[in-house]
N, C-alpha and C positions, 0 to 999 in steps of 0.2 A: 800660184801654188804648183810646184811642182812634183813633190813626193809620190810613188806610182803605187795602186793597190791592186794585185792578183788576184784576192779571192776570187770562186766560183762560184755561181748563183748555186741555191737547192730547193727551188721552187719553181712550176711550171704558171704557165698564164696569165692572163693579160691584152694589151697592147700589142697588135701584129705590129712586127721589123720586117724593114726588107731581106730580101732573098741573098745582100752584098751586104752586110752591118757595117762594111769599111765607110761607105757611102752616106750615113748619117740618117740618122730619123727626124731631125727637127725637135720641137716639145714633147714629150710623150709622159701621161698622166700614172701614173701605176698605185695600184692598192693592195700591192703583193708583190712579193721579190719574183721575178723572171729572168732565168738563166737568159747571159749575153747581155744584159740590162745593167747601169747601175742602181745601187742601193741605198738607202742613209737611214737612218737611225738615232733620236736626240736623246744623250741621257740624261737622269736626272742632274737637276742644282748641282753643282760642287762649291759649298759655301767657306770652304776652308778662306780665313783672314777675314771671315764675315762678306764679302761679296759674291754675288749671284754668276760662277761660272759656270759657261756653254760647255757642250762637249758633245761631238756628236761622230758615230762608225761611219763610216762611209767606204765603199768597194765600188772601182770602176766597172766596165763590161767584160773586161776580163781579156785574155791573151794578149797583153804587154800593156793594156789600156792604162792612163796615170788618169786618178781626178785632177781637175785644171780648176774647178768651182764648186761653190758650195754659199748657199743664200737658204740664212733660216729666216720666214716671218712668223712671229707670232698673231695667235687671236684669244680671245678671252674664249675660254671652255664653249660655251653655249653662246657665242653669239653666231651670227645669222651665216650662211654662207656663201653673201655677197658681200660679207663687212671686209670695211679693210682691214690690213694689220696695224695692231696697237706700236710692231717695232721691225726691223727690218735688218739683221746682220749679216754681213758677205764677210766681213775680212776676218779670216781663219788661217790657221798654222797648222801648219800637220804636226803631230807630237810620236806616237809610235803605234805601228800593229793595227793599222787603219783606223786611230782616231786621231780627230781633229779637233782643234781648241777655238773658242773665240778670243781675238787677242784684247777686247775691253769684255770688262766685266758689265753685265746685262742688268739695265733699269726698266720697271716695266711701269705703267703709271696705278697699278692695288695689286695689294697682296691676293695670291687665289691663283687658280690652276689655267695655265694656257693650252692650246693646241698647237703646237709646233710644225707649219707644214716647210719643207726641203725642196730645192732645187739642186740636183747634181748634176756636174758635166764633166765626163772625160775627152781626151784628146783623141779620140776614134768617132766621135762627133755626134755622141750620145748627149741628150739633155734628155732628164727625167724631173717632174715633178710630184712627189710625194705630198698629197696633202695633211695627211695623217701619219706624220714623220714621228712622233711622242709627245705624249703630254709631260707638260712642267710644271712645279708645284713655286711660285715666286712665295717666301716667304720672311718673317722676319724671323734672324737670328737670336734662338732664347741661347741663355747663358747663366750656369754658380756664378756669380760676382762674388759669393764666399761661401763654406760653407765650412762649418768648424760641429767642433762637438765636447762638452763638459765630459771627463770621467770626473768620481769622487775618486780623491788621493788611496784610501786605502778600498782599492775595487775588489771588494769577495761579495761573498754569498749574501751577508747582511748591508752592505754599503754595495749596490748597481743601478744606481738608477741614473740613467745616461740621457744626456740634452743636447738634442742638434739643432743649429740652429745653421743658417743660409739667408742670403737673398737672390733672385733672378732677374735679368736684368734682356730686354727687346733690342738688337739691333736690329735698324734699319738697311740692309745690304745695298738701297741705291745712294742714300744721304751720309750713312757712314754714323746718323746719331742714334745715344742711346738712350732708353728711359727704363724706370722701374717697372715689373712685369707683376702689375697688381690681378689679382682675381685668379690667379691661377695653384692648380694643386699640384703639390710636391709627393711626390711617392719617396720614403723613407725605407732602406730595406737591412735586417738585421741578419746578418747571415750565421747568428747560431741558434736560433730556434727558426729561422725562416719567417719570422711577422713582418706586416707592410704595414707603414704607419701613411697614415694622409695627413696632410698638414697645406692651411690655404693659406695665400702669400698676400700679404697687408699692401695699403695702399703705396709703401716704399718697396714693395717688392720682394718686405722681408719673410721671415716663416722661423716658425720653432714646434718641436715638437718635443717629448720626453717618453722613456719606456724603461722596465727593468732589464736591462739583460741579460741573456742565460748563460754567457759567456765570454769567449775571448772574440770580442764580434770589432766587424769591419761593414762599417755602417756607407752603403750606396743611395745616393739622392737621386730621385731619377725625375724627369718632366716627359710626360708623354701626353702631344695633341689631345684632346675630345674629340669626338666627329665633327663638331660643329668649328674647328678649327685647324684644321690636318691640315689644309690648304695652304694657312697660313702661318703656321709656326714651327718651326723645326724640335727636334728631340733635343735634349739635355742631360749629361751625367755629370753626378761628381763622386768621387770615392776619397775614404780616410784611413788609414792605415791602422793596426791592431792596437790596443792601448795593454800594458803589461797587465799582468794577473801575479796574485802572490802565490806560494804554495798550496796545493789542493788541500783539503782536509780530509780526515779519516772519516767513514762512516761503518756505519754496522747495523746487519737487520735484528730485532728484536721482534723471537713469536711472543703474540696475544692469546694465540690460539696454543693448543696443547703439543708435544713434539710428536706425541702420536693420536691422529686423530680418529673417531672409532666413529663409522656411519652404519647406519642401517642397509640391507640390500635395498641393491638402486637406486641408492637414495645420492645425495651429493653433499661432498664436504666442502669447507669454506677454510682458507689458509688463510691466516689475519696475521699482522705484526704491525710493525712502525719502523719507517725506517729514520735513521737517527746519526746526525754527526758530530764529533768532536768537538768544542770549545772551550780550551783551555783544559781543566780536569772535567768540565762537563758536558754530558751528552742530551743534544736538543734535536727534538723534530726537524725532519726534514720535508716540506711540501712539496707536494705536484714536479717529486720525481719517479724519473722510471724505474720498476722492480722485474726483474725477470723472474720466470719461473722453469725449470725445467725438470721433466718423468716422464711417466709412461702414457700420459694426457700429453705431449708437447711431443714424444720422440727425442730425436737427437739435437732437435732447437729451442731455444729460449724464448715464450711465451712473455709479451710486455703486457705492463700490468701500470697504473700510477699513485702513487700517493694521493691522499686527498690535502682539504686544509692543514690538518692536523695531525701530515706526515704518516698515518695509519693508510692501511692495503687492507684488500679481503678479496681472494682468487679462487673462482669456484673450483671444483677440483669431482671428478664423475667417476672414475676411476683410481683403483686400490696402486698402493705401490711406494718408493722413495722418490720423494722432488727433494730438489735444491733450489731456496728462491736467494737471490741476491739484488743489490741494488745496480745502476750501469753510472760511469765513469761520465764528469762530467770536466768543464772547465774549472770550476770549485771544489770539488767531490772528488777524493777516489772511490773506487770499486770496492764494496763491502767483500769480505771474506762470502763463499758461498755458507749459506746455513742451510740443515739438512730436517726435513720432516718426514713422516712415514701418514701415509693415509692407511686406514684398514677400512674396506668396503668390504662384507661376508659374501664368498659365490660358491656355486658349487662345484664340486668335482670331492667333496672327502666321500671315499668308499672302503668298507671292511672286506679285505680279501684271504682267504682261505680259513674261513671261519670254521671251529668245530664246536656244536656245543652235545656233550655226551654223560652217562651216568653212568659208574662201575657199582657192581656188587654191594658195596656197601653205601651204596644209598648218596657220594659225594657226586654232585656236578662239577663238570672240569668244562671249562670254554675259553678256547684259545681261540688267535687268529691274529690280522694284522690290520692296522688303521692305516692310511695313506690319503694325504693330501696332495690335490691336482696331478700332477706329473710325475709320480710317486716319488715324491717329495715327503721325509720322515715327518713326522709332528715334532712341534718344539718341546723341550723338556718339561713335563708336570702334565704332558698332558692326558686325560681323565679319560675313560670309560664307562659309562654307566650300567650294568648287568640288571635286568630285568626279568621281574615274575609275573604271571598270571596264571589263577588258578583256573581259567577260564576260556583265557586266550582273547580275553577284549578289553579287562581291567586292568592295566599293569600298575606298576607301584616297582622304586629300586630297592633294589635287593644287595645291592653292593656295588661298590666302587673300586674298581682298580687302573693303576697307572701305567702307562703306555711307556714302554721299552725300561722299566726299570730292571734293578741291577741283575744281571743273568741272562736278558733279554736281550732282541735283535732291537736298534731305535723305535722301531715302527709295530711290535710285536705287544703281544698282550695274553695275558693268563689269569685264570682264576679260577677257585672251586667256590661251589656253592652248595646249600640245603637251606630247604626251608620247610621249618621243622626238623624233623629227623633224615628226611630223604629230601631228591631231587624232583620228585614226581611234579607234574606241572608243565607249563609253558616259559619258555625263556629266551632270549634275544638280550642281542649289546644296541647298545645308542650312544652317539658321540654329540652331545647338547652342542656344539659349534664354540667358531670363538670368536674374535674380531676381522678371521678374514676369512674364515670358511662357512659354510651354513649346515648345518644338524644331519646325520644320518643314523636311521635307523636299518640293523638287520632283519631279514627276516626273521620268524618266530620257529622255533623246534619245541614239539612236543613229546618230554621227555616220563618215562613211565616204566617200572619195572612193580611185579607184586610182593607187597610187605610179605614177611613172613617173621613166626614166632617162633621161640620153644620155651613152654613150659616146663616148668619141673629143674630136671638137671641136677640135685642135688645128692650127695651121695649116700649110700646107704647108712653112713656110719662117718663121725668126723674125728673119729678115735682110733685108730687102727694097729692090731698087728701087723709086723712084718710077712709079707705076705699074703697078706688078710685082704677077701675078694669082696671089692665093693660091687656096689650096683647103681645106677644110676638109670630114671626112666621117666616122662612127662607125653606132653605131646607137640608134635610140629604142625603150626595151624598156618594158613594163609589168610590175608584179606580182601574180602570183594566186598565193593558200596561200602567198605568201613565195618563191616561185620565181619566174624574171624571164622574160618570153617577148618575143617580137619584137610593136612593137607597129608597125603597117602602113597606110600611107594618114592618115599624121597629119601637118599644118605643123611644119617648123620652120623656126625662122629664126635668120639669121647678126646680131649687134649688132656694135658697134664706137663706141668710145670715144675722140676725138683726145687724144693729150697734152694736159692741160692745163687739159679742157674737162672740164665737170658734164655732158653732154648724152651720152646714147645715140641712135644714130644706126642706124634700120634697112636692111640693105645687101642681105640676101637671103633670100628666103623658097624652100621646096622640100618635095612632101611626101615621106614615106617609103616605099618601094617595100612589096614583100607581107614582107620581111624584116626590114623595119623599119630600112632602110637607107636613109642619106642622102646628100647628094652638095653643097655649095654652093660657089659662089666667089664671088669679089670683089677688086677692084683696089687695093693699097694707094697710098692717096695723100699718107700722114701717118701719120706715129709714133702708136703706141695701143696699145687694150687691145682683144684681139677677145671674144666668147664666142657658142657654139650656145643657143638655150633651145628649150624646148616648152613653149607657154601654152595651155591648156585651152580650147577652145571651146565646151564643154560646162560640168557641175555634178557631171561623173563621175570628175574627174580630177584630179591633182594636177599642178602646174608645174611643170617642171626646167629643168636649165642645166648646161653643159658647163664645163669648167674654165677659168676666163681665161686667157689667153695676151698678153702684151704681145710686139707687133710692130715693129720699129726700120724706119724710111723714109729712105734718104739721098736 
């Protein structure tokens, strides 16, 4: 051998050299690399053509040193460590990059793991012996002897059910024979759903197995040792190439469940449908495929979901909002259109802002303000207000209904008058009953209160009159407290009058009311009419009256 190897050692310790390494050391044992030393190294088997080839690194001592030799013996793993070797190989090739080859291929007398100890020598007059150069694993070479696989001719969704079949087969790497490789397990691997089928190989070696598959699959056979055999049997693959597929089919999801579905607060909805694909003009269940789902529950990703037997989904869903559930693309399948649902879960945030609720003069209630959902966001069209009474301020009961942003209105605004009975007096507040995505607000209560007031009387002295001719008109002006009427005193009234004919009120006479609450007016008729007394509140404490009209004739 004369091929020269440079490397440099990268390990300290060991074996003292002399103090001249030109000079030789004789044998020297090592059980670790040491700089200046040579090294070797056995690697595994190389079974290529089925026999058992050597192959082992080896690096002289380095500064211009060539290995000159190389002697591998083996021992069986665990025998003793005075036994001899079971084989003895010197005659090696250098091949490249400091490895060596044995130039026959290696018979050892059982399959199973050897220890390989090394003898090196380079021409700087180094001899090293390595006893624990690598372990070798001698084994028999497995092998597919075949391995094929049935598609059905027309391979779709209804027609996959795929048959592989094989045999494996032992060689011998020192005798060169072969036999069938009974008792052993075949890993079968699907590479479109990813299943691993087992299958055990008959007294000939052979094996079958069958599965449906999901796709346009390329089926790998694999033989991998057990522990109780690593030693002695090598790995195994075989692969098959993709078998065609026909055109995908259409699919589409159909809901079960409603396109909007209405939960209670915090409560959770469930999305159901089936997903379903073309055949021919008809549409059939599709099983134990995937459904995505995506909203405000998933973000901006698609949430998988699957069919069951019978092709039906059902996706819980905890939160309000729009999802899109669709089915995903497969080797058979396309991609459903996305379909769109609306979940409504009620939460809060509707609040009434700038609420007013007030009584004018004559006794009408007026309550404005504006409704607003979450992020003042308008309310949908139609939707309600409820205006509430209590005469009490604990018993309410609605009192009327009106509708949020109609015509004349801001979207979000709201208006209404009210009375009950003749005036406003009382308690009153608005309530928004909620809907399918908001929950119920009430405002607070205003207590609203001005005091009734009457006039009696009013009617004129005379309903026949000359021109000119001075009626008179007088009763009294009473107020009420606890619902009982009393005199009310030192208050305006005043006499109206209305010409035949004419739209205009015309004021004639004004008078207040003595400590009795007693009036007294007159005035001249000068034209056919209509007369009437009122009491208009000068105040915010009262309410407005008016005496009974009377129409007067003037010749």
């Amino acid at each position: 051998m004369t091929a020269g190897d440079t490397s440099t050692a990268d390990a300290t310790g060991a074996a003292a050299v002399a103090a001249d390494p030109s000079d030789g050391q004789g044998a020297v044992t090592l059980t670790k690399p040491v700089p200046g030393l040579p090294w070797a190294a056995a690697a595994p088997f190389d079974y290529t053509n089925d026999h058992a080839k050597l192959r082992v690194s080896a690096r002289s001592s380095g500064n211009g040193a060539t290995v000159t030799s190389l002697t591998a013996r083996f021992y069986p793993l665990h025998a003793p460590a005075d036994a001899a070797p079971v084989l003895t190989v010197t005659d090696f090739e250098y091949v490249a990059a400091g490895v060596w080859r044995a130039t026959a291929p290696v018979v050892l007398p059982a399959f199973g793991a050897y220890r390989v100890a090394l003898d090196v020598r380079d021409d700087h007059g180094y001899d090293v012996t390595l006893p624990a150069g690598g372990t070798v694993e001698y084994q028999q070479v497995v092998h597919f002897s075949s391995y094929t696989q049935t598609v059905p001719s027309n391979f779709d969704f209804d027609h996959r059910t795929v048959t592989v079949q094989g045999a494996l087969t032992l060689t011998d790497p020192g005798t060169g024979q072969v036999s069938p490789f009974a008792g052993a397990t075949v890993s079968v691997y699907d590479n479109a759903s990813g299943a691993t089928l087992k299958a055990p190989t008959a007294a000939d070696g052979t094996f079958t197995t069958s599965f449906d598959a999901d796709g346009a699959i390329q089926t790998v056979g694999q033989y991998e040792p057990g522990r109780e055999d690593s030693w002695t049997h090598t790995r195994a693959y075989a692969y098959l190439s993709r078998p065609d597929l026909p055109a995908s089919e259409p699919t589409r999801i159909r809901f079960t469940s409603p396109p909007d579905v209405n939960v209670p607060a915090d409560g959770t909805a469930t999305v159901t449908g089936v997903v379903e694909r073309k055949v021919g003009d008809a549409w059939l269940p599709v099983p134990h495929t995937p459904v995505d789902l995506s909203g405000p529950q998933t973000g901006s990703a698609w949430f998988p979901s699957f069919s069951d037997d019978r092709g039906a989904f059902a996706v819980p869903v905890s939160q309000a909002g729009a999802y899109q559930v669709r089915d995903e693309a497969t080797d058979y399948l396309q991609q459903s259109p996305a379909e769109s649902v609306r979940v409504h879960i009620p939460e809060s945030g509707a609040q009434f802002t700038g609420l007013s609720i007030s009584q004018d003069a004559m006794g009408l209630g007026r309550i404005t303000g504006r409704l607003t959902l979450g992020q003042a966001s308008s309310p949908p069209s139609g939707t309600t207000v409820q205006v509430q009474y209590s005469a009490d301020g604990k018993n309410w009961r609605n009192a009327a209904t009106t509708t949020v942003g109609r015509q004349g209105l801001r979207k979000d605004e709201f208006l209404c008058g009210v009375r009950q009975g003749a005036n406003a007096n009382g308690y009153w507040r608005v309530s928004f009953l909620g809907n399918s995505d908001w929950l119920p607000v009430t405002g607070n209560a205003v207590h609203l209160w001005r005091t009734p007031t009457r006039i009696t009387g009013g009617r004129p002295s005379t309903t026949h009159a000359s021109h000119n001719q001075k009626l008179s008109f007088s009763g009294r002006l009473q107020q009420s407290a606890a619902g009982v009427w009393h005199a009310y005193g030192h208050a305006p009234v005043r006499l109206w009058f209305q010409p035949s004919g004419s739209k205009t009120w015309h004021l004639m006479s004004t008078a207040p009311t003595d400590a009795h609450g007693q009036y007294s007016l007159t005035a001249k008729a000068t034209n056919s009419g209509t007369w009437y007394v009122a009491y208009q509140s000068p105040d915010t404490h009262h309410l407005d009256s008016t005496s009974v009209h009377t129409w007067v004739g003037v010749k």
